[in-house]
ZAKOL-725206 format. One record per residue (C-alpha): residue in one letter; x, z, y. Coordinates in steps of 0.001 Angstrom, whole numbers, plus 500000, padded with zeros to 6 digits. Last residue first. Example, Ala and Ser with C-alpha at 12.3 -4.5 7.8 and 13.67 -1.06 7.14 Angstrom:
% residues 2
S513670507140498940A512300507800495500
***
This chain:
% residues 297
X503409503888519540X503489507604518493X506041506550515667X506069509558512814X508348512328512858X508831514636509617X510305511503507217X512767513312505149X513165510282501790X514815509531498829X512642508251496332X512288508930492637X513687507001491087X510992504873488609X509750504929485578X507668508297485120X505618508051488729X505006504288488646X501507504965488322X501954506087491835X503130503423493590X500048500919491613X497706504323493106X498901503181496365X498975499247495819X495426499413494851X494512502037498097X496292500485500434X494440497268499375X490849498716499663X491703499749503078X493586496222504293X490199494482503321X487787496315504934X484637496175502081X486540499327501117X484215501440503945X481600500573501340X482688502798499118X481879505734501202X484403508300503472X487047506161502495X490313506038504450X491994509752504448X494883507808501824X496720509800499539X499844508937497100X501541511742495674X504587511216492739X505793513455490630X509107514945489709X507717518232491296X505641517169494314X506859513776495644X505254512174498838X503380508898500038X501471508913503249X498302507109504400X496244508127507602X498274510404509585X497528512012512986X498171510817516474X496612513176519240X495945511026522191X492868513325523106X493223516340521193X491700519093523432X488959516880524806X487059516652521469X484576514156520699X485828511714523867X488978513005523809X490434509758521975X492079510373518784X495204508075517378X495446507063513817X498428506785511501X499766504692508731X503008504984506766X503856508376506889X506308509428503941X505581512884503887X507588516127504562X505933517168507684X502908518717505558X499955517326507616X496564519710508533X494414516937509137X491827515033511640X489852512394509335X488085509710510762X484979509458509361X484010505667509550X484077502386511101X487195501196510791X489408498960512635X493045497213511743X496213497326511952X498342494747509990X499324494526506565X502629492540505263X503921495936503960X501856498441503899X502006500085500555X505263498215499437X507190500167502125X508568497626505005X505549497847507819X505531501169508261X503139502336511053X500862500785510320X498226501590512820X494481502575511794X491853502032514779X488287503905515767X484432503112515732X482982506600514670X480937508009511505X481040511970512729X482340512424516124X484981514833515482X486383514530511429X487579517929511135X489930519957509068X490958517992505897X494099519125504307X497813517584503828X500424517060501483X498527516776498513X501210519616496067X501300521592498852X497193521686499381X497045522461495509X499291525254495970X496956526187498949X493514526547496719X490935528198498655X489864524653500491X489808522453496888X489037519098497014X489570518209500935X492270515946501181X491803514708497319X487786513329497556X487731514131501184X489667511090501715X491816509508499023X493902510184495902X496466509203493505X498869511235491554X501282510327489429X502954512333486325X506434513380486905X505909517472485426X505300518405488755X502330516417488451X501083517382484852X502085521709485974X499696521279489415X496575519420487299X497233521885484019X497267524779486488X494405523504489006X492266523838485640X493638527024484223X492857528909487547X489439527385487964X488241524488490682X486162525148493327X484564521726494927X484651520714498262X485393516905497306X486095515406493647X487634511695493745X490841512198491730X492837509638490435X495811510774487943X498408508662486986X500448507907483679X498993510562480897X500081511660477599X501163514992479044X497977515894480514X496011514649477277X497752517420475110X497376519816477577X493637519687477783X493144522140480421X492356519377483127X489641517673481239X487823520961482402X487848519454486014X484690517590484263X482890514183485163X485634512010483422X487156509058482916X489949508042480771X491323504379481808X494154502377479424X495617500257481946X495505496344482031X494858495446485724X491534494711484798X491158498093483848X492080499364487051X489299497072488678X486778498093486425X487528501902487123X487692501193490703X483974500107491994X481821502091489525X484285505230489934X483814504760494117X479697504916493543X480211507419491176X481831509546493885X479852508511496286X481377510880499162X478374512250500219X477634513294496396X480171516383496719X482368517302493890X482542514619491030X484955512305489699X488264512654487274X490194509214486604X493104509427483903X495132506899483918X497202505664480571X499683502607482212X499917499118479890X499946497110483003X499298499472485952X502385497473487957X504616498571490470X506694495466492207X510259495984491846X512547494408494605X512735497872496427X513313496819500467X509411496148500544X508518493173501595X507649491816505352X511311491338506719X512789490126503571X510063487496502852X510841486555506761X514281486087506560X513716484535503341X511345482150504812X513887481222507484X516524480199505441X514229478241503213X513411476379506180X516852475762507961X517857474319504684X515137471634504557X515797471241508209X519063470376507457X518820468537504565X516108466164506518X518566465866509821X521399465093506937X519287462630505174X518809460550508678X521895460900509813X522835458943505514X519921456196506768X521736455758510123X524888455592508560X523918453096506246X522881450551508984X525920450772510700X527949450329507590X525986446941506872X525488446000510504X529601446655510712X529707444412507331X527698441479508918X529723441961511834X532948441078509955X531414438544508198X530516436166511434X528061435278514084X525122438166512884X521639438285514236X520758434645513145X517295435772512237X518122434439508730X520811436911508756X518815440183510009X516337439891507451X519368439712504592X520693442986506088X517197444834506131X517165443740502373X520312445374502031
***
Protein backbone atom coordinates (compact mmCIF):
# COMPACT_ATOMS: atom_id res chain seq x y z
CA UNK A 1 0.00 0.00 0.00
CA UNK A 2 2.59 2.28 0.90
CA UNK A 3 4.26 1.47 -2.55
CA UNK A 4 0.71 2.54 -3.92
CA UNK A 5 0.59 5.90 -2.08
CA UNK A 6 4.45 6.56 -3.51
CA UNK A 7 3.29 5.94 -6.83
CA UNK A 8 0.30 8.63 -6.53
CA UNK A 9 2.15 11.60 -5.49
CA UNK A 10 4.55 10.72 -8.36
CA UNK A 11 1.55 11.16 -10.58
CA UNK A 12 1.99 7.50 -11.86
CA UNK A 13 -1.68 6.79 -12.00
CA UNK A 14 -4.48 9.08 -14.31
CA UNK A 15 -7.51 7.51 -12.83
CA UNK A 16 -9.04 4.77 -10.17
CA UNK A 17 -9.17 2.10 -12.34
CA UNK A 18 -5.36 2.05 -12.78
CA UNK A 19 -4.79 2.74 -9.31
CA UNK A 20 -6.56 -0.65 -8.59
CA UNK A 21 -4.65 -2.58 -11.62
CA UNK A 22 -1.20 -1.09 -9.82
CA UNK A 23 -2.85 -2.37 -6.66
CA UNK A 24 -3.58 -6.04 -8.03
CA UNK A 25 -0.46 -5.82 -10.08
CA UNK A 26 1.55 -5.09 -7.31
CA UNK A 27 0.12 -7.99 -5.16
CA UNK A 28 0.70 -10.46 -7.62
CA UNK A 29 4.16 -9.85 -7.81
CA UNK A 30 4.58 -10.13 -4.00
CA UNK A 31 2.09 -13.51 -3.95
CA UNK A 32 5.03 -14.92 -7.50
CA UNK A 33 7.28 -14.01 -5.24
CA UNK A 34 5.95 -16.39 -2.17
CA UNK A 35 5.28 -19.11 -4.58
CA UNK A 36 9.11 -19.06 -6.10
CA UNK A 37 10.09 -19.07 -2.09
CA UNK A 38 7.43 -22.10 -1.32
CA UNK A 39 8.74 -23.73 -4.04
CA UNK A 40 12.15 -23.84 -3.43
CA UNK A 41 11.40 -24.34 0.19
CA UNK A 42 9.61 -27.52 -0.95
CA UNK A 43 12.10 -28.49 -3.54
CA UNK A 44 14.63 -28.49 -0.53
CA UNK A 45 13.15 -30.69 1.90
CA UNK A 46 12.40 -32.93 -1.01
CA UNK A 47 15.78 -33.22 -1.83
CA UNK A 48 17.22 -33.79 1.64
CA UNK A 49 15.05 -36.71 2.10
CA UNK A 50 16.14 -38.12 -1.05
CA UNK A 51 19.40 -37.84 0.13
CA UNK A 52 18.78 -38.87 4.05
CA UNK A 53 17.20 -41.96 2.36
CA UNK A 54 20.01 -42.60 0.07
CA UNK A 55 22.86 -42.40 2.78
CA UNK A 56 20.93 -44.17 5.91
CA UNK A 57 20.37 -47.33 6.58
CA UNK A 58 17.00 -48.81 5.12
CA UNK A 59 16.18 -50.00 9.08
CA UNK A 60 14.88 -46.72 10.77
CA UNK A 61 16.20 -47.97 14.23
CA UNK A 62 19.41 -46.69 15.30
CA UNK A 63 21.28 -49.41 17.77
CA UNK A 64 22.06 -48.05 20.94
CA UNK A 65 24.48 -49.49 24.04
CA UNK A 66 22.24 -47.53 26.45
CA UNK A 67 21.50 -49.71 29.35
CA UNK A 68 23.38 -52.90 27.38
CA UNK A 69 25.63 -55.47 29.92
CA UNK A 70 29.06 -56.01 27.68
CA UNK A 71 31.42 -58.05 28.54
CA UNK A 72 35.03 -57.04 27.20
CA UNK A 73 37.78 -59.94 27.41
CA UNK A 74 41.60 -58.73 26.48
CA UNK A 75 44.79 -60.39 26.26
CA UNK A 76 46.65 -62.77 23.75
CA UNK A 77 49.51 -61.21 22.00
CA UNK A 78 50.97 -57.69 23.24
CA UNK A 79 51.57 -56.55 19.42
CA UNK A 80 48.17 -55.92 19.18
CA UNK A 81 47.89 -53.50 22.38
CA UNK A 82 45.42 -55.09 23.82
CA UNK A 83 45.34 -52.87 26.91
CA UNK A 84 46.17 -50.15 24.90
CA UNK A 85 42.68 -50.82 22.74
CA UNK A 86 40.73 -51.68 26.41
CA UNK A 87 42.08 -48.13 27.70
CA UNK A 88 40.68 -46.47 24.54
CA UNK A 89 37.09 -48.40 24.28
CA UNK A 90 36.00 -49.31 27.65
CA UNK A 91 35.56 -45.49 28.52
CA UNK A 92 33.96 -44.86 25.43
CA UNK A 93 31.34 -47.80 25.87
CA UNK A 94 30.64 -46.59 29.16
CA UNK A 95 29.93 -43.30 28.07
CA UNK A 96 27.48 -44.65 25.93
CA UNK A 97 25.66 -45.92 29.08
CA UNK A 98 26.39 -49.77 29.18
CA UNK A 99 27.19 -51.71 32.12
CA UNK A 100 31.09 -52.90 31.08
CA UNK A 101 32.72 -56.26 32.64
CA UNK A 102 36.28 -56.51 31.79
CA UNK A 103 38.49 -59.03 31.98
CA UNK A 104 42.10 -60.45 31.50
CA UNK A 105 40.89 -64.22 31.68
CA UNK A 106 39.16 -66.57 28.86
CA UNK A 107 38.11 -68.29 32.21
CA UNK A 108 35.31 -65.55 32.50
CA UNK A 109 33.99 -67.65 29.73
CA UNK A 110 32.84 -70.70 31.95
CA UNK A 111 30.83 -68.60 34.14
CA UNK A 112 27.44 -69.52 32.85
CA UNK A 113 25.61 -67.44 34.93
CA UNK A 114 27.40 -64.22 33.58
CA UNK A 115 27.17 -65.62 29.85
CA UNK A 116 23.55 -65.51 29.92
CA UNK A 117 23.23 -62.13 31.62
CA UNK A 118 25.24 -60.60 29.00
CA UNK A 119 24.43 -58.12 25.82
CA UNK A 120 27.71 -58.19 23.60
CA UNK A 121 30.87 -59.64 23.79
CA UNK A 122 34.25 -57.73 22.65
CA UNK A 123 37.10 -59.72 22.29
CA UNK A 124 40.64 -58.41 21.70
CA UNK A 125 42.80 -61.72 22.46
CA UNK A 126 45.18 -62.77 19.41
CA UNK A 127 47.06 -66.26 18.89
CA UNK A 128 46.06 -67.47 22.01
CA UNK A 129 44.77 -71.25 22.91
CA UNK A 130 41.73 -71.23 24.50
CA UNK A 131 40.24 -74.50 26.58
CA UNK A 132 37.36 -76.74 25.64
CA UNK A 133 34.95 -75.30 28.35
CA UNK A 134 36.03 -71.80 27.54
CA UNK A 135 35.35 -71.69 23.59
CA UNK A 136 32.09 -73.71 24.80
CA UNK A 137 30.52 -71.05 27.03
CA UNK A 138 31.84 -68.28 24.23
CA UNK A 139 30.28 -70.60 21.09
CA UNK A 140 26.90 -71.76 23.31
CA UNK A 141 26.41 -67.41 24.66
CA UNK A 142 26.48 -66.47 20.85
CA UNK A 143 24.38 -69.01 19.43
CA UNK A 144 22.34 -68.47 22.23
CA UNK A 145 21.54 -64.48 20.59
CA UNK A 146 24.19 -62.77 22.48
CA UNK A 147 26.45 -60.25 20.25
CA UNK A 148 29.64 -60.48 19.27
CA UNK A 149 32.10 -57.85 18.39
CA UNK A 150 35.54 -58.10 17.22
CA UNK A 151 38.47 -56.78 15.16
CA UNK A 152 41.79 -57.68 13.56
CA UNK A 153 43.99 -60.28 14.87
CA UNK A 154 42.35 -59.77 18.17
CA UNK A 155 38.97 -61.97 16.82
CA UNK A 156 40.32 -63.00 13.12
CA UNK A 157 43.14 -64.66 14.45
CA UNK A 158 42.29 -65.70 18.28
CA UNK A 159 42.29 -69.14 18.15
CA UNK A 160 44.13 -71.04 14.86
CA UNK A 161 43.24 -74.85 16.18
CA UNK A 162 39.82 -73.92 16.91
CA UNK A 163 37.52 -74.13 13.50
CA UNK A 164 34.07 -73.92 15.30
CA UNK A 165 35.29 -70.76 16.56
CA UNK A 166 36.49 -69.76 12.93
CA UNK A 167 32.59 -70.57 11.79
CA UNK A 168 31.15 -68.82 14.35
CA UNK A 169 33.87 -65.31 13.11
CA UNK A 170 33.39 -65.78 9.64
CA UNK A 171 36.75 -65.57 8.53
CA UNK A 172 40.60 -66.26 9.58
CA UNK A 173 43.78 -64.39 9.34
CA UNK A 174 46.37 -65.86 6.87
CA UNK A 175 48.83 -63.25 5.86
CA UNK A 176 49.26 -59.66 6.00
CA UNK A 177 52.16 -59.37 2.83
CA UNK A 178 54.24 -56.43 3.24
CA UNK A 179 53.98 -55.95 6.87
CA UNK A 180 52.72 -52.15 7.96
CA UNK A 181 51.81 -50.98 4.22
CA UNK A 182 50.16 -47.81 2.61
CA UNK A 183 46.90 -49.39 1.07
CA UNK A 184 42.91 -48.38 0.54
CA UNK A 185 39.52 -49.67 2.25
CA UNK A 186 36.35 -49.43 -0.19
CA UNK A 187 32.84 -49.37 1.06
CA UNK A 188 31.43 -51.31 -0.49
CA UNK A 189 27.95 -50.87 1.11
CA UNK A 190 27.03 -47.67 1.45
CA UNK A 191 23.19 -48.28 2.84
CA UNK A 192 23.86 -50.68 6.08
CA UNK A 193 24.11 -48.56 9.27
CA UNK A 194 27.87 -49.62 9.56
CA UNK A 195 28.94 -47.75 6.52
CA UNK A 196 26.57 -45.73 5.60
CA UNK A 197 27.48 -42.06 4.86
CA UNK A 198 31.38 -43.21 5.00
CA UNK A 199 33.64 -42.98 2.25
CA UNK A 200 36.87 -44.91 1.33
CA UNK A 201 39.60 -44.15 2.77
CA UNK A 202 43.59 -45.03 3.42
CA UNK A 203 45.34 -46.87 6.02
CA UNK A 204 48.52 -47.36 6.99
CA UNK A 205 48.70 -50.65 8.50
CA UNK A 206 48.59 -54.57 8.36
CA UNK A 207 46.42 -55.36 5.85
CA UNK A 208 44.87 -58.45 6.52
CA UNK A 209 44.58 -61.28 3.67
CA UNK A 210 41.72 -63.85 4.98
CA UNK A 211 40.17 -67.05 4.73
CA UNK A 212 36.25 -65.50 4.20
CA UNK A 213 33.12 -67.62 4.95
CA UNK A 214 30.90 -66.60 1.77
CA UNK A 215 27.97 -66.15 3.97
CA UNK A 216 28.79 -62.62 5.32
CA UNK A 217 27.40 -59.39 4.92
CA UNK A 218 30.51 -57.64 3.16
CA UNK A 219 30.47 -54.17 3.55
CA UNK A 220 34.07 -53.06 3.02
CA UNK A 221 36.80 -54.63 1.04
CA UNK A 222 40.43 -54.11 0.09
CA UNK A 223 42.26 -54.79 -3.06
CA UNK A 224 46.11 -56.28 -3.08
CA UNK A 225 48.68 -55.11 -5.37
CA UNK A 226 51.41 -57.84 -6.43
CA UNK A 227 53.97 -55.91 -5.26
CA UNK A 228 54.40 -58.26 -1.81
CA UNK A 229 53.03 -61.16 -3.45
CA UNK A 230 52.67 -61.54 -7.26
CA UNK A 231 50.18 -64.37 -7.04
CA UNK A 232 47.34 -62.17 -5.64
CA UNK A 233 47.73 -59.02 -7.31
CA UNK A 234 44.12 -57.48 -7.72
CA UNK A 235 42.85 -59.93 -5.24
CA UNK A 236 39.86 -58.15 -3.35
CA UNK A 237 39.34 -59.43 0.12
CA UNK A 238 37.00 -58.26 2.93
CA UNK A 239 37.54 -55.76 5.51
CA UNK A 240 34.23 -55.42 7.62
CA UNK A 241 31.34 -57.93 7.46
CA UNK A 242 28.39 -58.54 9.65
CA UNK A 243 26.97 -62.21 10.08
CA UNK A 244 24.64 -64.34 12.41
CA UNK A 245 25.96 -67.49 14.17
CA UNK A 246 23.17 -69.17 16.14
CA UNK A 247 20.58 -66.37 16.99
CA UNK A 248 23.58 -64.16 17.43
CA UNK A 249 24.98 -61.57 15.92
CA UNK A 250 28.96 -61.24 14.44
CA UNK A 251 30.42 -58.04 13.75
CA UNK A 252 34.35 -58.06 12.76
CA UNK A 253 36.44 -55.57 11.35
CA UNK A 254 40.47 -56.67 10.11
CA UNK A 255 41.16 -52.70 10.71
CA UNK A 256 43.35 -52.27 13.79
CA UNK A 257 46.57 -53.73 13.98
CA UNK A 258 47.38 -50.86 17.01
CA UNK A 259 45.19 -48.32 18.56
CA UNK A 260 46.54 -45.76 16.90
CA UNK A 261 45.40 -46.97 13.49
CA UNK A 262 41.76 -45.60 15.14
CA UNK A 263 43.14 -42.06 14.95
CA UNK A 264 41.46 -42.65 11.08
CA UNK A 265 38.27 -41.49 11.58
CA UNK A 266 36.00 -43.82 9.38
CA UNK A 267 37.99 -46.95 11.30
CA UNK A 268 37.20 -46.01 14.76
CA UNK A 269 33.56 -45.37 13.58
CA UNK A 270 33.02 -48.82 11.94
CA UNK A 271 34.05 -50.13 14.81
CA UNK A 272 31.39 -47.99 17.39
CA UNK A 273 28.56 -48.50 15.10
CA UNK A 274 29.70 -52.29 14.69
CA UNK A 275 29.76 -53.38 18.18
CA UNK A 276 26.33 -50.66 18.57
CA UNK A 277 24.90 -53.61 15.58
CA UNK A 278 25.85 -56.08 17.70
CA UNK A 279 24.64 -55.14 21.09
CA UNK A 280 21.49 -55.19 19.40
CA UNK A 281 21.80 -58.99 19.15
CA UNK A 282 18.62 -59.91 21.66
CA UNK A 283 16.19 -57.03 20.35
CA UNK A 284 16.25 -57.02 17.08
CA UNK A 285 15.27 -59.49 13.78
CA UNK A 286 17.55 -60.96 12.94
CA UNK A 287 18.52 -60.11 9.39
CA UNK A 288 17.83 -61.64 6.26
CA UNK A 289 20.62 -61.82 4.21
CA UNK A 290 22.95 -64.45 1.33
CA UNK A 291 25.56 -62.02 0.37
CA UNK A 292 28.50 -64.60 -1.19
CA UNK A 293 29.68 -62.02 -4.02
CA UNK A 294 31.09 -58.84 -3.13
CA UNK A 295 31.56 -55.70 -5.80
CA UNK A 296 35.17 -55.99 -7.37
CA UNK A 297 34.83 -52.28 -8.36
Amino acid sequence: MNKICQLLRQGCFSDEKSVIFGFIQLNLKKIATMKKALIVTVLFFFIFSVFSTFSSPKDNSIPSLKGKKVLFVWGGWKGHEPEQCKDLLVPWIKSEGAEVIVSDSLGVYRNEKLMKSLDLIIQVWTMGTIKKEEEKGLLDAVKSGIGLAGWHGGTGDAFRNNTEYQFMVGGQWVAHPGGVIDYKVKITDKKDYVTAGLKDFAMHSEQYYMQVDPNVKVLATTAFSDKHAAWIGGCVVPVVWKKSYGKGRVFYSSLGHVAKDFEIPEAFEILKRGIKWAAESKYSESESWVQPVYPVK
